[in-house]
N, C-alpha and C positions, 0 to 999 in steps of 0.2 A: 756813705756815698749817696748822695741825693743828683737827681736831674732833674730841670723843669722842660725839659723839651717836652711834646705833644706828638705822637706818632700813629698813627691809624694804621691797621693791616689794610693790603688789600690785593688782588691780584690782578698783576698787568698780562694780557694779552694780546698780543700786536700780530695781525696780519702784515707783512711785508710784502715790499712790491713784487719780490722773485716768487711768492703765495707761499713763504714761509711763514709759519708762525711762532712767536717767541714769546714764550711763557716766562714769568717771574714771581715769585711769591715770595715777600720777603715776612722776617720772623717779627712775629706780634714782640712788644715791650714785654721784658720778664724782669723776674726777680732775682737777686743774689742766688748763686748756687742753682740755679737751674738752665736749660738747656736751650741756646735761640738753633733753630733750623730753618734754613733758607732753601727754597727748589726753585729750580732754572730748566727748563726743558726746549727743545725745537722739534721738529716733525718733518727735515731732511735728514739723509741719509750722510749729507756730502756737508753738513754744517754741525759739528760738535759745542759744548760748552767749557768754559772753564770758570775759574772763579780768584778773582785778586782781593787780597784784604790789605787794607791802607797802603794800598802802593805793591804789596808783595803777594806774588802766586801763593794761593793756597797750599799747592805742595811744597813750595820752600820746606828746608828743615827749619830752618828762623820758624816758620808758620805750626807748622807738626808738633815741632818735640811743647809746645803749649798747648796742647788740646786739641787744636781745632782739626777736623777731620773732614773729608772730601768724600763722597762716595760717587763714583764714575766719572771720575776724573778724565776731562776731553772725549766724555760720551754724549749721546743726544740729550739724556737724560740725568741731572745731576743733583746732590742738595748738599749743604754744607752746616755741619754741626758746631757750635760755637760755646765753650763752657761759659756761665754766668759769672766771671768774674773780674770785680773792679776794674783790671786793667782794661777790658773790652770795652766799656763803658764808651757810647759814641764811634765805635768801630766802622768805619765806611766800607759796605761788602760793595762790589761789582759783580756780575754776573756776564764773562763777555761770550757772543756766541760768532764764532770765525766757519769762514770756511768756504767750497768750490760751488758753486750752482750753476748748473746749466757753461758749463765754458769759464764761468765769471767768480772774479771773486766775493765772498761776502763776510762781511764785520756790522756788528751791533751792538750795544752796553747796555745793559740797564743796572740801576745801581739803589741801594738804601741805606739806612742811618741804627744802626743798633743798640736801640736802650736800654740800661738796664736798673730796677731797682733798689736799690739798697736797703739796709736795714731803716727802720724810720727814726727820725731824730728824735728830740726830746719833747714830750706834750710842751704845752704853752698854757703860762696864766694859770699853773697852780694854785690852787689857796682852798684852805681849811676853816671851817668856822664854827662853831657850837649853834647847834639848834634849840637845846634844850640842855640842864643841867649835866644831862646823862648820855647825850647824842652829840656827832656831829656831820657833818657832809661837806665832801671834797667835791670841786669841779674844776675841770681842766678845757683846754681850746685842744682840736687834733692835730697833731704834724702833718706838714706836708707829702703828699704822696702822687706820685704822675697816676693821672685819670684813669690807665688800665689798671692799673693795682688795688683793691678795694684793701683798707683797713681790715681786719678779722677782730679787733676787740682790742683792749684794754687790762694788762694785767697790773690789781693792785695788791702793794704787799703795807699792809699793818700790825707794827711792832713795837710790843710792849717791853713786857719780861716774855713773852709767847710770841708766834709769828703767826698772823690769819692773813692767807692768799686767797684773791677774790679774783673771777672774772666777768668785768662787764663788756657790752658793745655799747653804753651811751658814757658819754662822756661827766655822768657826775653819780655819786657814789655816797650813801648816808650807812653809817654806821654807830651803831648803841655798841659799846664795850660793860663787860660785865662789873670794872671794877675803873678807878679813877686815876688819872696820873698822867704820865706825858708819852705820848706816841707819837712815831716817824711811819708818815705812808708816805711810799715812793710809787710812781704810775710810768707805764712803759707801755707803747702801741706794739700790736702784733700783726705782719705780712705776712705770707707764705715765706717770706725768708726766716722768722724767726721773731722775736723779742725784739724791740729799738732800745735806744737811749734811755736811760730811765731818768726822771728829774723827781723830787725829794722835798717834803714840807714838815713841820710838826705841829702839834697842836697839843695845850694840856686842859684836862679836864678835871676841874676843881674838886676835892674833896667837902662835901656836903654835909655838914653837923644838924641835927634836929635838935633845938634851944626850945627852953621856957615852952613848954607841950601846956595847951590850959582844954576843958572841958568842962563845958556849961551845960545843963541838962534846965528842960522847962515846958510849958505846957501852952499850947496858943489857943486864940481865942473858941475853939471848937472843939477844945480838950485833947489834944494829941501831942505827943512828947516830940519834941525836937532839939536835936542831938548840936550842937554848936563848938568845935574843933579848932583851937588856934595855935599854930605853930612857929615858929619862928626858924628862920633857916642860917645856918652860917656859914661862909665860904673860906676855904682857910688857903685856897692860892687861886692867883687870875690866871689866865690865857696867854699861852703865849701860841704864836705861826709867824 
């Protein structure tokens, strides 16, 4: 579940001409599995609130037997709890406040857009590459995530014959393995909702022969020994990612 909408909290208070006032605070962007709340209030006696979710009264059974719960229901005072999940996603709350002032009658809406996070998708632009014989380093692009949700890190899994789980919050990752051969890391972003989509590279790392070892031993111009080391290296399989 991704959305790219943009959503700011903020809280509306409206003086009315009757010198009502009508509060609205609608619920900040969450994440999967957690909980949006809405509050609605006025400061007559003679005007209560209620609250409609896409067309249907929050008390609806349709509305209830899914979660969503109401507390002071056609009271001055009201807010409405909404479970974080998928189906909700873009949910249009209203908040309408009715009712008698002075002789007269009185009606008001005010209304919001209900975002919700999801798990995050898959990084972008994986790739693995050897640094050195013995090393290599992963770097990845973030997935997208709407602007109130902050990333929490990066879990990376590297597997050989053994499994090493790492976690970073930057997005690139160098690793020395003890021993040589072919490994699968796979990287997956972290919300407060949890783990995203994981996406999957491999990379092998060549086994390394030490050939024809020579050593030359000799004396320089100022009489001091100096030790001269030639080695020859051999690579017995390429790269592969």
């Amino acid at each position: 579940l991704q959305s790219k909408m943009h959503f700011v909290l903020t809280a509306f208070l409206f003086t009315l001409a009757q010198g009502i006032q009508f509060s609205f605070i609608p619920s900040p962007v969450i994440v999967i599995h957690q909980v949006a709340v809405y509050y609605c209030s006025v400061n007559h006696t003679g005007v209560s609130v209620q609250w409609i979710v896409n067309n249907t009264a929050s008390t609806d059974l349709s509305i209830t037997e899914k979660g969503i719960v109401t507390h002071g229901a056609a009271e001055m005072d009201s807010n409405l709890s909404i479970p974080g999940v998928p189906e909700f996603n873009n949910t249009i709350i209203f908040c309408i406040a009715s009712g008698t002032v002075n002789e007269g009658s009185f009606f008001d809406t005010r209304n919001g857009t209900l975002l919700i996070q999801g798990l995050l998708s898959n990084v972008g632009d994986l790739i693995c590459t050897t640094i050195n014989v013995c090393c290599f380093v992963c770097s990845w692009t973030i997935p997208y995530s709407l602007p109130e949700v902050p990333i929490l890190g990066f879990n990376v899994n590297i597997t050989s014959e053994k499994i090493t789980l790492m976690h970073t919050n930057s997005t690139e990752l160098s690793y020395c393995p003890s021993d040589f051969g072919t490994y699968n890391i796979s990287v997956a972003g972290l919300n407060d909702g949890g783990e995203g989509l994981t996406d999957s590279t491999q990379i092998t790392l060549p086994l390394v022969l030490l050939s024809n070892v020579q050593v030359n031993i000799e004396k320089d111009n100022i009489n001091q020994w100096i030790l001269h080391i030639t080695i020859q290296l051999i690579i017995q399989s390429t790269h592969q990612w």
